[in-house]
C-alpha positions as CSV (number, residue, x, y, z in Angstrom):
1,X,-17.7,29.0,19.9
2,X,-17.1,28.6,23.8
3,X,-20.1,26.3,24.1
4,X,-19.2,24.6,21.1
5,X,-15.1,23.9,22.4
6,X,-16.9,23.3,26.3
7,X,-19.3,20.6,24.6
8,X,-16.6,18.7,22.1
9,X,-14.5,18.7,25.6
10,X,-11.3,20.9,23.9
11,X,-8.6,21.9,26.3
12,X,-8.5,25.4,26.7
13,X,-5.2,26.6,28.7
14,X,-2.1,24.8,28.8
15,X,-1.6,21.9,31.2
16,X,1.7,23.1,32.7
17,X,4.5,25.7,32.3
18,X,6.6,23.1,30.3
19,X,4.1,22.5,27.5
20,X,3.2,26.3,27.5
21,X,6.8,26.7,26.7
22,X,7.1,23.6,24.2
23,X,4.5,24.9,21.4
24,X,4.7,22.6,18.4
25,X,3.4,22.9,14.8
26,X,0.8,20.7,12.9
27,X,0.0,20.5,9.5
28,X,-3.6,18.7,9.0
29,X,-4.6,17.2,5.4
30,X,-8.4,16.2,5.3
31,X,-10.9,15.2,2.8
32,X,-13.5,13.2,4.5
33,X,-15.3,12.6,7.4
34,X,-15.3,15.3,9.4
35,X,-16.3,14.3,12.6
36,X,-13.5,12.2,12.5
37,X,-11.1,14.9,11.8
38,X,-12.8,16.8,15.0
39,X,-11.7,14.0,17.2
40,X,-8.1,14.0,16.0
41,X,-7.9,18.0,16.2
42,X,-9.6,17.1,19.9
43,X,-6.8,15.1,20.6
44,X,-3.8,17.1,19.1
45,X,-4.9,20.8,20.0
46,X,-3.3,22.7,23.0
47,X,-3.7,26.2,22.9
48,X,-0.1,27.3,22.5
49,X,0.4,25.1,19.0
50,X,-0.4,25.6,15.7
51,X,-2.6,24.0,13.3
52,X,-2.6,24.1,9.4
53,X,-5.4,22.5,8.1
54,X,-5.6,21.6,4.6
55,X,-8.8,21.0,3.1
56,X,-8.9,18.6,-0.3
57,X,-10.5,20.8,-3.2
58,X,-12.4,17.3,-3.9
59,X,-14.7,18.3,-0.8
60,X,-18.0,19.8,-0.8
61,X,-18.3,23.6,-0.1
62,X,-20.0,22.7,3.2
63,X,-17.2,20.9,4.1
64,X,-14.9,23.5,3.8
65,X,-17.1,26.1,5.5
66,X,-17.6,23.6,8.6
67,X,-13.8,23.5,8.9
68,X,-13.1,27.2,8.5
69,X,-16.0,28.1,10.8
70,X,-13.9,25.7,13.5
71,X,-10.9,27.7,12.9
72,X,-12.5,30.8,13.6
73,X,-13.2,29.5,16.8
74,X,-9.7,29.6,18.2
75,X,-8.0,32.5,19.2
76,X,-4.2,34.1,17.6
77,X,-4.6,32.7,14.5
78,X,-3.0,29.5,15.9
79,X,-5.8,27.6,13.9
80,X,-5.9,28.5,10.3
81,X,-7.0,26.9,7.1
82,X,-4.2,26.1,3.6
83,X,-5.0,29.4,1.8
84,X,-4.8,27.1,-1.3
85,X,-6.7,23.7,-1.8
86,X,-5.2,21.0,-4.5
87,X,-6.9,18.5,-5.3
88,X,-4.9,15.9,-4.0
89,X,-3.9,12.6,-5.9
90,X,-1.8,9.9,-5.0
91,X,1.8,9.8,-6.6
92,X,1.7,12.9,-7.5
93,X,3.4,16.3,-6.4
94,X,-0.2,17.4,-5.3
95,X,0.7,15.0,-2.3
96,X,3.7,17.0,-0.9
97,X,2.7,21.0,-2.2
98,X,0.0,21.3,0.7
99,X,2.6,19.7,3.2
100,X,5.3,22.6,1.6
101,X,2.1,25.5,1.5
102,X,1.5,24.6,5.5
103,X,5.2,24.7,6.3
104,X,5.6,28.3,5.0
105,X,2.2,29.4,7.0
106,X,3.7,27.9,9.7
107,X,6.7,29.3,9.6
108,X,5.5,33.2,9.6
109,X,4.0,32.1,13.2
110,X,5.3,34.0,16.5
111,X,6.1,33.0,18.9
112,X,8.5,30.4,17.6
113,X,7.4,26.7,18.0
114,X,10.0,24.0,18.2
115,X,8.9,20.8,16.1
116,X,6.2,20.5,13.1
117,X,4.3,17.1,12.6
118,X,2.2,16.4,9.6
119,X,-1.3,14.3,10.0
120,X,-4.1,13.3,7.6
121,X,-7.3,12.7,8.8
122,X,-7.4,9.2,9.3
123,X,-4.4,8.7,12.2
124,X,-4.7,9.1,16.3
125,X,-2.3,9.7,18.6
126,X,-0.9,7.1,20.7
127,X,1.2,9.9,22.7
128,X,0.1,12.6,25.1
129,X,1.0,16.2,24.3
130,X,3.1,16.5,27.3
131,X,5.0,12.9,26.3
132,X,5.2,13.9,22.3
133,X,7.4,17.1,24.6
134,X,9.6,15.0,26.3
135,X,10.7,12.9,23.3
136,X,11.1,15.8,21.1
137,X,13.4,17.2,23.8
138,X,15.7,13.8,23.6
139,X,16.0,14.5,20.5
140,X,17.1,17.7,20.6
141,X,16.9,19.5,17.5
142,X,17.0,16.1,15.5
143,X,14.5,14.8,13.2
144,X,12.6,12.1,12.6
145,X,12.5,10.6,9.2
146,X,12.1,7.2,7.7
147,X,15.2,6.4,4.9
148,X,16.5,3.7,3.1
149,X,18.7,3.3,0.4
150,X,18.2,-0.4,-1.0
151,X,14.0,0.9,-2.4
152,X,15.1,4.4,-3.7
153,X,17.6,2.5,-6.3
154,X,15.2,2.5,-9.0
155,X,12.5,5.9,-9.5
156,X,9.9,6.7,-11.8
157,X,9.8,9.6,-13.7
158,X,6.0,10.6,-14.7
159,X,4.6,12.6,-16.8
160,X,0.9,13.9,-18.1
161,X,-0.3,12.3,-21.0
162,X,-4.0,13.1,-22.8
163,X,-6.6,10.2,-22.6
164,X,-9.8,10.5,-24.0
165,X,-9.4,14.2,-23.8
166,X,-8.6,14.4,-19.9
167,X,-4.9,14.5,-17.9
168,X,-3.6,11.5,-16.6
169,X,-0.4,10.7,-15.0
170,X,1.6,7.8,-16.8
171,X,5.0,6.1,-15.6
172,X,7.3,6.3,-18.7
173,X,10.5,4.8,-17.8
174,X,12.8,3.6,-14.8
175,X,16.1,4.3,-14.2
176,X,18.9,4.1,-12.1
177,X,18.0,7.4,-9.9
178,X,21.3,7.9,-8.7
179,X,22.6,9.0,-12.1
180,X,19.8,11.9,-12.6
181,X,19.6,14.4,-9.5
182,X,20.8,18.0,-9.6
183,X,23.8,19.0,-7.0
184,X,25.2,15.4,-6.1
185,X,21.9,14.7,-4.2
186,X,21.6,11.0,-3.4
187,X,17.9,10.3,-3.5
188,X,16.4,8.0,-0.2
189,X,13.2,6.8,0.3
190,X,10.9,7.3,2.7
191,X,7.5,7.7,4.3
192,X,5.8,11.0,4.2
193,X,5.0,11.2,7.8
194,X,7.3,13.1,10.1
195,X,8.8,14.5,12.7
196,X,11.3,18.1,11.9
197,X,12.5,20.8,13.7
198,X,12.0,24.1,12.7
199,X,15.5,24.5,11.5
200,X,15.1,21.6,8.8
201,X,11.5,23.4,7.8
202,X,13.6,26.7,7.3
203,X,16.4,24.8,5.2
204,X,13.0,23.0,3.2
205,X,11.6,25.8,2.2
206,X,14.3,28.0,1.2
207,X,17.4,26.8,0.7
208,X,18.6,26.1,-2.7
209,X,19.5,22.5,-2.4
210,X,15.8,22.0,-1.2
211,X,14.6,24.0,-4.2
212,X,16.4,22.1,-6.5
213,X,14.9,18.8,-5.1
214,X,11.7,20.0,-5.5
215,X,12.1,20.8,-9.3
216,X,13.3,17.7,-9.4
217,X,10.5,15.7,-7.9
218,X,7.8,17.0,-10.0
219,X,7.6,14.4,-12.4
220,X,8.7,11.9,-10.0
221,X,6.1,9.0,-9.0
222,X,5.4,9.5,-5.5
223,X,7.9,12.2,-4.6
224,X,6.6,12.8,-1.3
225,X,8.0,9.5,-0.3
226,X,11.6,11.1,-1.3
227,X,11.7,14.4,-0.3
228,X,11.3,14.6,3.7
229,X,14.1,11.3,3.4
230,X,16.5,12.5,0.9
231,X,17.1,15.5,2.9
232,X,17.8,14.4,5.8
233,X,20.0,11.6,4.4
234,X,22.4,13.7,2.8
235,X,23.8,15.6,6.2
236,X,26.9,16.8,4.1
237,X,24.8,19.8,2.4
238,X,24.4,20.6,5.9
239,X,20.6,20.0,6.4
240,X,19.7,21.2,10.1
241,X,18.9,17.9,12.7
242,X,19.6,15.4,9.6
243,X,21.9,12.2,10.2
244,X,23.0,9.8,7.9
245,X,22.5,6.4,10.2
246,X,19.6,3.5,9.0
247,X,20.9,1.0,11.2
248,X,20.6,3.3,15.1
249,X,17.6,5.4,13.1
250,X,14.4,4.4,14.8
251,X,11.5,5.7,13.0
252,X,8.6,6.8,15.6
253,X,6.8,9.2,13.9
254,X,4.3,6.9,12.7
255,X,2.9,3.5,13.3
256,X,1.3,1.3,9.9
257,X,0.3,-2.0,10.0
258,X,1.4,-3.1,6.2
259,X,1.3,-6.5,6.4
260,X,4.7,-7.7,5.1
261,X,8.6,-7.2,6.7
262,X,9.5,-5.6,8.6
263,X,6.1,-4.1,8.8
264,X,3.7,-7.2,9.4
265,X,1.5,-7.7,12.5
266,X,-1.6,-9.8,12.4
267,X,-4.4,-7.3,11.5
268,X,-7.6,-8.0,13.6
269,X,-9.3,-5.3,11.7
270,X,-9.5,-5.1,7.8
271,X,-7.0,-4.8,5.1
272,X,-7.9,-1.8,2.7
273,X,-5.3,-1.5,0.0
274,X,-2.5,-3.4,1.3
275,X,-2.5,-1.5,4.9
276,X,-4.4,-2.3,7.8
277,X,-7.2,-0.2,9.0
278,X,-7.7,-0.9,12.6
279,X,-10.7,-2.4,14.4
280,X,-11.2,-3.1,18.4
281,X,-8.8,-6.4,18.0
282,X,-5.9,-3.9,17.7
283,X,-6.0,-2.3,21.0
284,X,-3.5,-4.4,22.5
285,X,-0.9,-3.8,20.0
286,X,-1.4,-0.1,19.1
287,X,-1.6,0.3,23.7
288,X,2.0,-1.0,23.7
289,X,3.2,1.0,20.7
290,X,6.1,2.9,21.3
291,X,5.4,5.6,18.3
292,X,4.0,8.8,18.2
293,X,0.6,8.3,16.1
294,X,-1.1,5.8,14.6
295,X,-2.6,5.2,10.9
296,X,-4.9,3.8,9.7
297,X,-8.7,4.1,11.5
298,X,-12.1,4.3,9.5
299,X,-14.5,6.4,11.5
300,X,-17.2,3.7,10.0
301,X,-15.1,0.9,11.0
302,X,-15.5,-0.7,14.5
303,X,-16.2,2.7,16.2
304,X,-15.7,1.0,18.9
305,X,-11.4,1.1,18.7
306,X,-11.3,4.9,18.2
307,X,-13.7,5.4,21.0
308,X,-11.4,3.3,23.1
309,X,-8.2,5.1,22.0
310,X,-9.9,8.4,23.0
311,X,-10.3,7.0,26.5
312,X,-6.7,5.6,26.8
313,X,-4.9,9.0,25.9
314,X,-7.7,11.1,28.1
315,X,-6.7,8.9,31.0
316,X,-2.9,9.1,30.1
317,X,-3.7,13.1,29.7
């Protein structure tokens, strides 16, 4: 393990007293390329935070024995694989349930870190560890969340219909979603990706508002694009670090090239399902970024562009 961490060029102690004191939590969700996912646990991994990892039960068993093996490797526990794997499909709650699964590991974890991000394995980060501190310290106990009204007016409600003998999930209807939530909730929409502090986590997991969105989403197509947003858009249920405010709410947590407003930027890499995956032509932009991470790379893809975003946040570092 130590000349495995010495070779792969980890960091092994923390870099000052103010990130020793500053630990944040990660949840990882992978499926593919693993030496890709090495680079990005490279990049994100100090020894005082903690890391979830979430392996897709689509993967091969050596897959999965390559990434627990790397866990082991790391002292405290701090590094731990999902105890459960879903296999994990797009619009469906399978998205969200490993994100919930990592954020009740994570919670149990002492001593308490301050913030938890969610990753997948195709994203880099276009922020130091130390500078990912001093932001999360402006916002002091605030989250980051993307929300908008005007595209959560209409939802989908799904459910599992048989098809040639095997499960599928079908859309069945839309309708007005305001009129169908439990507890006055007023549904948002949102990406996924986030920023939260451990208070909002806590109020997530437990509290019966949460609980009730949950239920609630489980049919819904894509509910992990409403839940993060819908809680932290309805502040009068109290929801720890939440704000009710699209117009001063600048959304960091995640930069995504999807080619239309207000989210279009030429894309000198490729276009894979409507988002851009980026290539060496990119640089410039994603350099003077002001998010957090980035999303979309393809380890195949230009290697070239991840290998020189390695070298930019080593020299930042």
């Amino acid at each position: 393990c130590e000349f495995y961490k010495s070779y792969k060029g980890f960091i092994k102690e923390p870099l000052n007293d103010e990130e020793a004191n500053f630990p944040i939590a990660y949840s990882m969700l992978i499926y593919k390329d693993y030496e890709q996912f090495i680079r990005l646990f490279r990049a994100v991994y100090r020894p005082q935070n903690y890391y979830c990892i979430h392996v897709d039960k689509k993967t091969d068993s050596n897959y999965k024995s390559n990434v627990e093996a790397l866990a082991r490797c790391f002292p405290n526990g701090r590094v731990f694989v999902a105890p459960i794997s879903y296999d994990v499909q797009w619009a469906t709650f399978t998205v969200l349930q490993p994100e919930l699964d990592c954020m009740r590991e994570l919670s149990k974890m002492r001593p308490l870190w301050k913030y938890f991000i969610n990753l997948t394995g195709q994203e880099y980060p276009l922020r130091t560890n130390w500078e990912l501190i001093q932001i999360l310290k402006i916002f002091d106990g605030a989250n980051n969340v993307e929300g908008t009204f005007k595209r959560s007016y209409l939802i989908g409600r799904t459910q599992q219909v048989s098809f040639n003998g095997s499960l599928m999930h079908s859309v069945i209807r839309m309708y007005h979603a305001q009129n169908h939530p439990p507890r006055g909730i007023i549904i948002w929409k949102g990406s996924v990706h986030v920023v939260l502090s451990r208070a909002f986590v806590d109020f997530a997991l437990h509290h019966p508002i949460s609980i009730a969105l949950q239920n609630y989403l489980k049919d819904i197509f894509v509910p992990d694009e409403y839940f993060f947003s819908t809680l932290n858009n309805n502040p009068n249920f109290g929801v720890p670090g939440s704000y009710n405010d699209p117009v001063n709410n600048r959304f960091i947590a995640r930069f995504k090239n999807w080619g239309y407003p207000p989210f279009a930027w030429p894309c000198k890499g490729k276009w894979v399902r409507q988002i851009c995956n980026f290539g060496v032509g990119d640089l410039p932009l994603l350099a003077s970024r002001d998010e957090l991470f980035a999303n979309k790379f393809d380890y195949e893809f230009e290697p070239l562009a991840y290998n020189c975003m390695e070298e930019l946040l080593f020299n930042r570092t």
